[in-house]
C-alpha positions as CSV (number, residue, x, y, z in Angstrom):
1,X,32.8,6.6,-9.9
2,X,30.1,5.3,-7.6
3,X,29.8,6.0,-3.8
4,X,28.0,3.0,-2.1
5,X,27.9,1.0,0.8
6,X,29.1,-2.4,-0.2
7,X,29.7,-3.4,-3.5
8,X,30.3,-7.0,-2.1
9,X,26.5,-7.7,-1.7
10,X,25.9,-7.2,-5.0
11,X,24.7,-11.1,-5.8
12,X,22.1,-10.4,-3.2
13,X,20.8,-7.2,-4.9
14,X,21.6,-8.9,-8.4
15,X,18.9,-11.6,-6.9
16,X,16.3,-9.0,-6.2
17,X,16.6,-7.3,-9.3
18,X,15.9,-10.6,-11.0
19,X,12.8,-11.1,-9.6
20,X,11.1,-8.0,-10.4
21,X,12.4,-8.4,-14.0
22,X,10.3,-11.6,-13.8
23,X,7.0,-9.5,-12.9
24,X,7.6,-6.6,-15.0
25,X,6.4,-7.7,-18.4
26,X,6.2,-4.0,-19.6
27,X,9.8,-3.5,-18.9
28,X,10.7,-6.4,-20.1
29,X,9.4,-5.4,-23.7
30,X,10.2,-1.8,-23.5
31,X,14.2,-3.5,-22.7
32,X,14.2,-5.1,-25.6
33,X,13.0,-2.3,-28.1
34,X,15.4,-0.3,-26.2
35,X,18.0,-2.3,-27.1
36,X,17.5,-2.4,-30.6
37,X,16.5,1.4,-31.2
38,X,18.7,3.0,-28.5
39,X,17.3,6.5,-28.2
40,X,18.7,7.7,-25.3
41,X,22.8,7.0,-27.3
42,X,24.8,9.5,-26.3
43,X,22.5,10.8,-23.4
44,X,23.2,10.9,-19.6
45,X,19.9,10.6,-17.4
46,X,20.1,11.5,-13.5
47,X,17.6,9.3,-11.6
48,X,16.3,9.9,-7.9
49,X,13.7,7.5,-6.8
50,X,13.3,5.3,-4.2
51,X,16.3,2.8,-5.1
52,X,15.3,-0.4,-4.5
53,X,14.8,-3.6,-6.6
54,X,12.3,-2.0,-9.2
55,X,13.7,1.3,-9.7
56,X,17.0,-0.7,-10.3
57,X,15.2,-2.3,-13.2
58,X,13.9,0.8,-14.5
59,X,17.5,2.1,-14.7
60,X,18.7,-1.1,-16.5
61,X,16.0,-0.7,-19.3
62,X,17.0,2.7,-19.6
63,X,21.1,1.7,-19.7
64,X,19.9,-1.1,-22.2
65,X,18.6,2.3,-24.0
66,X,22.0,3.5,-24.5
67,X,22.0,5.9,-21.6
68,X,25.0,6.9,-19.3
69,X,22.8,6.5,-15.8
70,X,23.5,8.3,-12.7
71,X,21.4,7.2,-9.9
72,X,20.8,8.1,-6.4
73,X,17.8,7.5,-3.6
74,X,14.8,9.6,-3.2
75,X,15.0,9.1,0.7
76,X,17.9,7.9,3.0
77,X,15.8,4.6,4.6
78,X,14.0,3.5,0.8
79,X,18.0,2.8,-0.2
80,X,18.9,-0.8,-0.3
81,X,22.5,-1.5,-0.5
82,X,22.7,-5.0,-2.0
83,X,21.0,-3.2,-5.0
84,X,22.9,-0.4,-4.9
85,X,25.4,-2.7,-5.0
86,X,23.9,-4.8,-8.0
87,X,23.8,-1.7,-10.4
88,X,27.1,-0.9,-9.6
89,X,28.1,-4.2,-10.5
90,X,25.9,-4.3,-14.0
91,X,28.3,-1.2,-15.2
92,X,25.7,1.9,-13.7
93,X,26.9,4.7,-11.8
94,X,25.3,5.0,-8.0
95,X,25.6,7.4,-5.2
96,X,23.1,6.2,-2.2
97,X,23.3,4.3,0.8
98,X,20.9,3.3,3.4
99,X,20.6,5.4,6.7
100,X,22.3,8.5,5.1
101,X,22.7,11.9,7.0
102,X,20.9,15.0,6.1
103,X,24.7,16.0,5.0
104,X,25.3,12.6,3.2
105,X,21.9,12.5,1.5
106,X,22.5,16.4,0.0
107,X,26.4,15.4,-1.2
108,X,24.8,12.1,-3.4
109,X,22.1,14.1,-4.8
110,X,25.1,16.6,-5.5
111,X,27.4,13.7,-7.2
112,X,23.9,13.2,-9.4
113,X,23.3,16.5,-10.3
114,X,27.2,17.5,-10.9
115,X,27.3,15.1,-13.9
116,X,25.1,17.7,-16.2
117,X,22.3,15.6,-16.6
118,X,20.1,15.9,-20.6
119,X,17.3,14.0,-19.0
120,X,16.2,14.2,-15.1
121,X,13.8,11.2,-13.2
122,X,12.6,12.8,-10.3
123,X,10.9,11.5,-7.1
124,X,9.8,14.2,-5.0
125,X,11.8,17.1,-7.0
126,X,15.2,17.1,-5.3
127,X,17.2,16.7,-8.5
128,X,15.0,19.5,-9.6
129,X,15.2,21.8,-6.9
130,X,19.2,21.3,-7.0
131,X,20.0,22.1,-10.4
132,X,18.0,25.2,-10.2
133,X,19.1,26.3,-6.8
134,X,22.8,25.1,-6.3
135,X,24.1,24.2,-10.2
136,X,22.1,26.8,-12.4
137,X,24.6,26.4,-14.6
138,X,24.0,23.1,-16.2
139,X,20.2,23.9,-16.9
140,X,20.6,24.3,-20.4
141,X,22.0,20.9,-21.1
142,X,18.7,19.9,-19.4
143,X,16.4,18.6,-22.2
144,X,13.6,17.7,-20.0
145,X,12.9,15.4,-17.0
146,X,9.6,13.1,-15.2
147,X,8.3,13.7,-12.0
148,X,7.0,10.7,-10.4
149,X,5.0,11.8,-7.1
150,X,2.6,14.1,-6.3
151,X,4.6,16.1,-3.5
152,X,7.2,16.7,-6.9
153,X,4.1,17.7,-8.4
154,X,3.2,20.3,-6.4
155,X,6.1,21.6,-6.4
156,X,6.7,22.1,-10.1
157,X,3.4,23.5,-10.5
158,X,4.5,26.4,-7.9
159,X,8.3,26.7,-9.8
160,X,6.3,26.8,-13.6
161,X,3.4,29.6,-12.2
162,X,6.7,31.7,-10.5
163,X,8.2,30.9,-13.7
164,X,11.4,29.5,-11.8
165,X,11.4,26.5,-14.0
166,X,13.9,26.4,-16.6
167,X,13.0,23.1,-18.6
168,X,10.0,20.6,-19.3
169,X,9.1,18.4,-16.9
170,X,6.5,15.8,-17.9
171,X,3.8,15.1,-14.7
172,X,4.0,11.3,-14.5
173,X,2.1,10.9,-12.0
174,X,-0.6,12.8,-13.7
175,X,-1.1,10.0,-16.0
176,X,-3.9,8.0,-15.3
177,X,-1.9,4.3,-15.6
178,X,0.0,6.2,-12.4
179,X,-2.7,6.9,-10.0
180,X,-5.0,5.2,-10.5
181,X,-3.1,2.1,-10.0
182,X,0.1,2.9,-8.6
183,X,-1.3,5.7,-5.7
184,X,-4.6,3.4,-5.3
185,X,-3.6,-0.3,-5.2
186,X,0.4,0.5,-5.1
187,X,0.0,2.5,-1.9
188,X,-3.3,0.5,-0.5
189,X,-1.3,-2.9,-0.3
190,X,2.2,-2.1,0.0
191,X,1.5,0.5,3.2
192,X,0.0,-2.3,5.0
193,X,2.6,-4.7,3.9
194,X,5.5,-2.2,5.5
195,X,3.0,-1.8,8.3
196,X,2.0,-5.6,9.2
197,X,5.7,-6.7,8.6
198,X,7.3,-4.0,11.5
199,X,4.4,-4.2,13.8
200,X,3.8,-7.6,14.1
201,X,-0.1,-7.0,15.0
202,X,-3.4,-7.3,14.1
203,X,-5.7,-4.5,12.0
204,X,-8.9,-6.0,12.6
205,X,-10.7,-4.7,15.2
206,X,-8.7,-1.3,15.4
207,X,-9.6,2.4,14.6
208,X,-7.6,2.7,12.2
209,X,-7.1,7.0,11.0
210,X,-6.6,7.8,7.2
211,X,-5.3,11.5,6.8
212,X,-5.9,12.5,3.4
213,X,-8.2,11.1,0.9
214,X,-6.5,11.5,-2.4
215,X,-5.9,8.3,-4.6
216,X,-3.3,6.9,-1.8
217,X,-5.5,7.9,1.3
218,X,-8.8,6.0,-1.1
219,X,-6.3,2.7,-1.2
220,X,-4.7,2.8,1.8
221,X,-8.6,3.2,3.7
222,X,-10.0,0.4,1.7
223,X,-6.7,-2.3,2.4
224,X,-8.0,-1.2,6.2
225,X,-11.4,-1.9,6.0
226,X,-10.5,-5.1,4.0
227,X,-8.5,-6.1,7.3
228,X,-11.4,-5.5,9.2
229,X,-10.2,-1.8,10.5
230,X,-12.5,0.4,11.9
231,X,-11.7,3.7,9.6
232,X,-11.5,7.4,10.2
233,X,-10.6,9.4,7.9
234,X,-9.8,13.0,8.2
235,X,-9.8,15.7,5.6
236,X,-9.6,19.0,4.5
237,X,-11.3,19.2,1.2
238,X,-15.1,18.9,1.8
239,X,-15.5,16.6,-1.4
240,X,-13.1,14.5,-0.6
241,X,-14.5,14.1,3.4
242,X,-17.8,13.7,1.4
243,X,-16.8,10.9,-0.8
244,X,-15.3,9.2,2.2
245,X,-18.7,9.0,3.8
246,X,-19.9,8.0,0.6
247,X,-17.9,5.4,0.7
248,X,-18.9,4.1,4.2
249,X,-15.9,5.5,6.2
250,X,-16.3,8.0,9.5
251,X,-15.0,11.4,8.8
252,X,-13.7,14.0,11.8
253,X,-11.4,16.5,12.2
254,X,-7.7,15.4,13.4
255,X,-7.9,16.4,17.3
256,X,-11.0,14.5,17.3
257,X,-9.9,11.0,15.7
258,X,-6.8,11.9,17.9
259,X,-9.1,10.4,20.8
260,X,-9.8,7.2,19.1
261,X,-7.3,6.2,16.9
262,X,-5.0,2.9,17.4
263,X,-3.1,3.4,14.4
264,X,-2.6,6.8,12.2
265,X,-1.6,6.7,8.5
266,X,-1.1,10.3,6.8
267,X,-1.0,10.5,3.1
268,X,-2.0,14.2,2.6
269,X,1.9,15.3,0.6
270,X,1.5,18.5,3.6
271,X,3.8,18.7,6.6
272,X,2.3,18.9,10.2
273,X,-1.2,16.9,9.3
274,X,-0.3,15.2,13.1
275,X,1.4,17.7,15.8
276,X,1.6,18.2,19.5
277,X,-2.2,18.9,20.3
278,X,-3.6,15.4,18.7
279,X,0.0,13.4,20.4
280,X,-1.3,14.7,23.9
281,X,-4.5,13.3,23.5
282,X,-3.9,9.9,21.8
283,X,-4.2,6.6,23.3
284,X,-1.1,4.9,25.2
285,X,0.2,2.6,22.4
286,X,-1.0,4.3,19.7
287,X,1.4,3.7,16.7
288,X,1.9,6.7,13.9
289,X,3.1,6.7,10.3
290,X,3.6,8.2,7.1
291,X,3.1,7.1,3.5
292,X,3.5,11.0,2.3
293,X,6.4,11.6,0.3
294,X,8.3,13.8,2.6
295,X,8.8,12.9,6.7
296,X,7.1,16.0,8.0
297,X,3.4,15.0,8.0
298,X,4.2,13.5,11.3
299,X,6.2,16.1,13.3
300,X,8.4,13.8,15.0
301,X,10.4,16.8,16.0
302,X,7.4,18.1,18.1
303,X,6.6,14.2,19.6
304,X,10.4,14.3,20.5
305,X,10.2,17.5,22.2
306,X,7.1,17.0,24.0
307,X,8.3,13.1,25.2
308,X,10.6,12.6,28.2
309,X,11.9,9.2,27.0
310,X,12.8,7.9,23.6
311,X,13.1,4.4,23.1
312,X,13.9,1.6,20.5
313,X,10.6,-0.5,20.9
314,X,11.6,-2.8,18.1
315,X,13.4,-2.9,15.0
316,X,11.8,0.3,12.9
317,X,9.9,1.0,15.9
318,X,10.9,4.3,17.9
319,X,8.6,4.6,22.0
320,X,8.1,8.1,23.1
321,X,6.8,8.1,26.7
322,X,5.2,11.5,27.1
323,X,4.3,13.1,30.4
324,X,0.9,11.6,30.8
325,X,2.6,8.4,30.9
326,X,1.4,7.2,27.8
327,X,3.9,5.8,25.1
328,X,3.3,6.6,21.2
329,X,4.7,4.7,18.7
330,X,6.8,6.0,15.4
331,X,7.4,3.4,12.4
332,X,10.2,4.3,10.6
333,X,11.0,7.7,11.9
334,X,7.6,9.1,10.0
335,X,9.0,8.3,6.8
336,X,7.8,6.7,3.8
337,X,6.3,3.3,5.8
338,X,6.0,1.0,2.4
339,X,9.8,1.6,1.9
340,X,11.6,2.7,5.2
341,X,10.0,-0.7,6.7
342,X,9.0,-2.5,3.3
343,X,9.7,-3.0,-0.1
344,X,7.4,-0.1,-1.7
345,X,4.7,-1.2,-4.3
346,X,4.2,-4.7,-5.7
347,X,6.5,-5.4,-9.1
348,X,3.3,-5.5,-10.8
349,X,1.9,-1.9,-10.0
350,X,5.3,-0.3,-10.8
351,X,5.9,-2.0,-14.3
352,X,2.6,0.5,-15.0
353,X,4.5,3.5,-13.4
354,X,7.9,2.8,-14.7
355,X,6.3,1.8,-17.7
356,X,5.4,5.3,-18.3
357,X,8.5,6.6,-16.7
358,X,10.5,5.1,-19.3
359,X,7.9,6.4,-22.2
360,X,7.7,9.8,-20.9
361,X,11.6,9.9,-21.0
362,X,11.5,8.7,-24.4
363,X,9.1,11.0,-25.5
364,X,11.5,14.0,-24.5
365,X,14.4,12.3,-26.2
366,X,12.5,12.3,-29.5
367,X,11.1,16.1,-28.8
368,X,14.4,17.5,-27.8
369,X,14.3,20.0,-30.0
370,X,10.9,21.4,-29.3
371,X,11.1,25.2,-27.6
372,X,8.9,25.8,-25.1
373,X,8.1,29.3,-23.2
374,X,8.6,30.0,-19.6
375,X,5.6,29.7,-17.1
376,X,4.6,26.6,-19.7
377,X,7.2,24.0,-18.8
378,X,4.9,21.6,-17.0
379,X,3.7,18.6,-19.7
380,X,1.4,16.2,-19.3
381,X,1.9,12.4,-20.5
382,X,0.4,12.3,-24.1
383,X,-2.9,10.1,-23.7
384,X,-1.2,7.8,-26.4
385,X,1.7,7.0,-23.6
386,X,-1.3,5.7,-21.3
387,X,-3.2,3.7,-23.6
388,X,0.0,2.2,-24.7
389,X,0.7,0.9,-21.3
390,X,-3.0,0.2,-20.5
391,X,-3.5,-1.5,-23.7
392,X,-0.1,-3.7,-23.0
393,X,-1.0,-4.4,-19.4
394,X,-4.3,-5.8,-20.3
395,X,-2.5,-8.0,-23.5
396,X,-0.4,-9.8,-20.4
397,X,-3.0,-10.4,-18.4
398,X,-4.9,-12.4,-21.5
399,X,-7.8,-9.6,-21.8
400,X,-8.8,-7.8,-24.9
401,X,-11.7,-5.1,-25.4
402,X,-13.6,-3.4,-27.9
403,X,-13.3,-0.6,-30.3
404,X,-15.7,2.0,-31.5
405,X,-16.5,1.8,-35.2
406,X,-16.2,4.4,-37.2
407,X,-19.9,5.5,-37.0
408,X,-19.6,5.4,-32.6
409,X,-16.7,7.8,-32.9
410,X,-18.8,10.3,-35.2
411,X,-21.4,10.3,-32.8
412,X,-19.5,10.7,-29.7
413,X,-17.8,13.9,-31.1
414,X,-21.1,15.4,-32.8
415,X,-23.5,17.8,-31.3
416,X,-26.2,17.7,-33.9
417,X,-27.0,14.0,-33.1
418,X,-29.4,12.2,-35.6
C-alpha cells in the first residue's frame, strides 16, 4: 500500500533508525509500555512530520502501540528515502519521497488523509488543513490530533477562533519540554549543523542576521555567537528586539542588516521576512536561509525574478547573479536548512518532543469520548504530560531534585501568609 522511492535501501534507513533508538531513552520506555498496554488497538494514526530517522522511531513506538500508521513527510527535501524505505520494510504504511513536486507532495498527503484517520500528528497543519478542506467527510472519525510546530500552531488558533475546526488538537509545541528545548537547543545546534555541513565555511568573524527572536531565533543567535558570529538580529515585536539587546546582540530593522549581513537565518513562521528591497542591497556572496517551517520567509520567487542567472554553486547551494553583479546564495531552496541540508534536531532533543508527541496522542486515546464545543477545540498538554517527560529526562541523565513538603505547598497557594 505504500508509495516510496526505493524499498531496496531499506538496511540503510533500518541502520539510521537504530541509532536514534539508541539515544532516545524516553521512547525506548514509552515502546515498551506500549507494547504491553496497547492503547491505540484498533486505531489508525495519520502522521506528517519531517520523515527522517527520529520521526521513524516515533512511528515505531506508536505501531508497537497497536496502531495501523500511515505516514508521510512534512516537506518534500526533510524526506529520506532509505527510511522511508525502513518503515516500509518494519510492516508501516508510507507515502513520501524526497524531492517531491508541489503535485506529488499534495497526492501523499492525500493517500494519508484518504485512509480516515482516528488520530492525526501534524507538523505544520497539512493533514489538518486537508481533511477539513478536501475530505470533510471523514472528520467525524477524527478523535483528535498533535500539532508539533509553531506555524501549525498558528494556524489552528485562527481555524478554532473562525470556529472551522472540527476536532481537538492538542498544541505540542506549547508544552514547555517542546520549546524550550526542542525550538531552543534543537533549532540553535541543528541549524548550524545543516548550515556548516553545506557551506563548508567559517562563522566566526561573520555578521551573521537572526530574523525573529522567538525560542528558535534565541537558539539559533546564541549557536552564532558561540561560533564567534557577529549577530544581528531583527525583529518586529519590541520585547523581543529588547531582550535581544538585553542579551548582548545588535538589533535593526531588515533593509538595514541587509547592508551588513554575510549570512541571513529567518525563523519568524511569516512569509516575506527577506524580499527584493534587502536582496538589492546585500553583499556579493551573501548566503540566505530559512529554519521557519514553511519556504516563504525567503521569497526565492522574488530573488529569482529579480536575478539574471541561476546557478548550482554546490550541492544544496543555488547562485543568483543579480544585475549589480553581485551573486546571493540560497541553501536548500529557503527551506527548512536543519533538514533540507541536515538531519533536523539531535536524537536527544527529539526523544523530549516525541516524547510528548506520543503522550499527547495517548492522552486523546484515553479521552475519546470527551465532547468538546466548537471555537474550544484547541488543548493544551496537561502539565502532568510535561513533568512526566521532564522528570524522566532528568532520571537518564543520573539527576534527581527536590520536592516541596507538605507545609511549602500550603504556603505557596495561600494569601494570608503567617
Amino acid at each position: 500500500m505504500s508509495i516510496i522511492r526505493d524499498e531496496s535501501l531499506w538496511e540503510s534507513g533500518e541502520r539510521k533508525i537504530n541509532w536514534v533508538r539508541g539515544n532516545m531513552p524516553l521512547l525506548n520506555g514509552l515502546e515498551e509500555r506500549f507494547k504491553k498496554e496497547k492503547p491505540f488497538e484498533g486505531l489508525k494514526v495519520a502522521l506528517s512530520v519531517h520523515l527522517e530517522a527520529k520521526t521513524a522511531y516515533l512511528c515505531e513506538v506508536l505501531a508497537a502501540g497497536g496502531a495501523q500508521m500511515y505516514v508521510t513527510g512534512s516537506n518534500p527535501l526533510s524526506t529520506q528515502d532509505d527510511v522511508a524505505a525502513g518503515l516500509v520494510h518494519a510492516g508501516l504504511n508510507v507515502f513520501a519521497w524526497h524531492g517531491a513536486t508541489a503535485e506529488e507532495y499534495h497526492s501523499h498527503i492525500s493517500q494519508v488523509v484518504k485512509i480516515g484517520p482516528n488520530i492525526i500528528i501534524d507538523d505544520g497543519g497539512d493533514l489538518v488543513n486537508m481533511i477539513h478542506n478536501e475530505y470533510p467527510e471523514l472528520i467525524d472519525g477524527v478523535i483528535g490530533g498533535c500539532e508539533e510546530t509553531t506555524t501549525g500552531i498558528i494556524r489552528l488558533v485562527a481555524m478554532n477562533k473562525e470556529r472551522a475546526l472540527k476536532f481537538p488538537m492538542v498544541l505540542v509545541n506549547n508544552a514547555r519540554c517542546k520549546y524550550l528545548f526542542d525550538n531552543r537547543y534543537g533549532t540553535g545546534q541543528s541549524v548550524w549543523d545543516g548550515i556548516n555541513r553545506t557551506t563548508n565555511l567559517i562563522v566566526a568573524g561573520k555578521n551573521v542576521v537572526v530574523a525573529g527572536y522567538g525560542w528558535c531565533g534565541k537558539g539559533v543567535a546564541m549557536r552564532a555567537k558561540g561560533l564567534g558570529a557577529k549577530v544581528i538580529v531583527c525583529e518586529v515585536d519590541p520585547v523581543k528586539a529588547a531582550e535581544a539587546v538585553m542579551d548582548g546582540f545588535t538589533v535593526m530593522k531588515m533593509t538595514e542588516a541587509a547592508k551588513k549581513g554575510d549570512l541571513f537565518v529567518t525563523v519568524t513562521g511569516c512569509k516575506d521576512v527577506i524580499c527584493k528591497d534587502s536582496f538589492m542591497n546585500m553583499k556579493d556572496g551573501a548566503i540566505l536561509c530559512n529554519a521557519g517551517h514553511f519556504d516563504c520567509e525567503v521569497n526565492v520567487a522574488e530573488l529569482e525574478s529579480i536575478a539574471k542567472k541561476k546557478f548550482l554553486a554546490r550541492n544544496n547551494i543555488d547562485g543568483y547573479t543579480l544585475e549589480n553583479g553581485r551573486t546571493l546564495y540560497v541553501i536548500g531552496e529557503g527551506r527548512l536548512v536543519n533538514l533540507a541540508a541536515g538531519d533536523g534536531h539531535p536524537a536527544e532533543i527529539m526523544d523530549m518532543s516525541f516524547a510528548i508527541q506520543a503522550l499527547s496522542a495517548l492522552y486523546l486515546a484515553q479521552h475519546r469520548e470527551e465532547k468538546r464545543e466548537i471555537g474550544d477545540m484547541v488543548i493544551g498538554v496537561p502539565e502532568s504530560v510535561d513533568n512526566e517527560v521532564a522528570t524522566e529526562k532528568l532520571r537518564h541523565w543520573g539527576f534527581e531534585i527536590d520536592k516541596l513538603t507538605p507545609e511549602q505547598e500550603k504556603y505557596l497557594n495561600s494569601w494570608n501568609v503567617e
